[in-house]
DRENLUM-940363 format. One record per residue (C-alpha): residue in three letters; chain; x, y, z. Coordinates in Angstrom, 1 decimal. Example, Ala and Ser with C-alpha at 12.3 -4.5 7.8 and 13.67 -1.06 7.14 Angstrom:
// residues 2
   r c     c1     c2     c3
 Ala A   12.3   -4.5    7.8
 Ser A   13.7   -1.1    7.1
This chain:
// residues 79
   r c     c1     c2     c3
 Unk A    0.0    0.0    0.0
 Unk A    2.8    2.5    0.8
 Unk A    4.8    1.5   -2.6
 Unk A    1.3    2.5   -4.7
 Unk A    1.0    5.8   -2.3
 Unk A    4.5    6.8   -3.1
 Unk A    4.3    6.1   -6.9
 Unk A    1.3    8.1   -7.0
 Unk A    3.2   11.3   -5.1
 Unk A    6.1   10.6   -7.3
 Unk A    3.7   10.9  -10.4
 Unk A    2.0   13.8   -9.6
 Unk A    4.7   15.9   -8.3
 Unk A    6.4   15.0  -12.1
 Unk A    3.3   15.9  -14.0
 Unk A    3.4   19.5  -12.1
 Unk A    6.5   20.5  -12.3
 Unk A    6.4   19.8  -15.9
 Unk A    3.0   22.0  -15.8
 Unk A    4.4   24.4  -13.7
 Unk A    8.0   25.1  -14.8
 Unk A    9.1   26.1  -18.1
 Unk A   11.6   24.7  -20.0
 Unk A   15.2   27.2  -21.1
 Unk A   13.9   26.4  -24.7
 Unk A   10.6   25.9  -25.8
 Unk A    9.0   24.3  -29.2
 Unk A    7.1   26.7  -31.0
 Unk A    3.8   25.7  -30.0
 Unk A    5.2   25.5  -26.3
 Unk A    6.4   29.6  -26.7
 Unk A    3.3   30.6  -28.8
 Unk A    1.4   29.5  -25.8
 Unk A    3.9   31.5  -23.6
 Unk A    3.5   34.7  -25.4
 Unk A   -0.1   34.1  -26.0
 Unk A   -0.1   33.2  -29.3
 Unk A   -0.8   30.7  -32.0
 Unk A    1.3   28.4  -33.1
 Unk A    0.7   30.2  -36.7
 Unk A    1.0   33.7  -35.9
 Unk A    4.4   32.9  -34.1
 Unk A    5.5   31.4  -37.4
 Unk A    4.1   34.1  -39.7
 Unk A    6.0   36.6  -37.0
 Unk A    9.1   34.5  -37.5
 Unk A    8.6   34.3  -41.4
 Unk A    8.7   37.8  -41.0
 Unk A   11.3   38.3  -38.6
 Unk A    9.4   40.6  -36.4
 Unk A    9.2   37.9  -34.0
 Unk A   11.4   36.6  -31.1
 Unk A   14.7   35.1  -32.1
 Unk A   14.0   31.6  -33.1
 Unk A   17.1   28.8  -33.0
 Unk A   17.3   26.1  -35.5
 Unk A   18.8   23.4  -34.4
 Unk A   19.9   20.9  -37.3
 Unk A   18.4   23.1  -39.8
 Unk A   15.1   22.6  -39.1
 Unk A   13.9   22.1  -35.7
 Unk A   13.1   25.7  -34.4
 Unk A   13.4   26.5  -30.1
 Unk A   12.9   29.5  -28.3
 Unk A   14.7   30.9  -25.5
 Unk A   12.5   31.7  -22.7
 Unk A   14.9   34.6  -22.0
 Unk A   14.6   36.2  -25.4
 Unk A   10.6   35.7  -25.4
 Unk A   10.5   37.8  -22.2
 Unk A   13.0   40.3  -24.0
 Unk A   10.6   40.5  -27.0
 Unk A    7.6   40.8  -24.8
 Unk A    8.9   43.1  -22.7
 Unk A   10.2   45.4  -25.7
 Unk A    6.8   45.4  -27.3
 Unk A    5.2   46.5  -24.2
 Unk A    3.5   50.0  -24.0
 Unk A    2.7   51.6  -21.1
């Protein structure tokens, strides 16, 4: 009984800190959620290059820094 009570503390306590803290870099759909967009309007930004600096990594998989989506977010911020 204390075995399954442990394994079900050790489960959750996984499954919200993966909820709760965010990754150093993010997949796109991971930082559109961040910045509160979609998934397609941070990849028309990016097509653009109005966006936040996106990283390829092997030539096609593209991360985010969280670090440079608060940059962009906070230089687009008008007070």
């Amino acid at each position: 009984m204390t075995h399954d009570i442990d394994e079900i503390v050790r489960l959750v306590v996984a499954r919200v800190r993966d909820e709760l803290v965010t990754p150093e870099w993010l997949t796109p759909d991971q930082a559109a959620s961040y910045c509160g967009l979609t998934a397609r309007g941070l990849e028309d930004l990016r097509y653009r290059r109005v966006g936040p600096v996106a990283s390829k990594v092997g030539g096609r998989i593209v991360r985010y820094r969280r670090a440079d989506l608060d940059s962009w977010l906070e230089a687009g911020r008008q007070e």
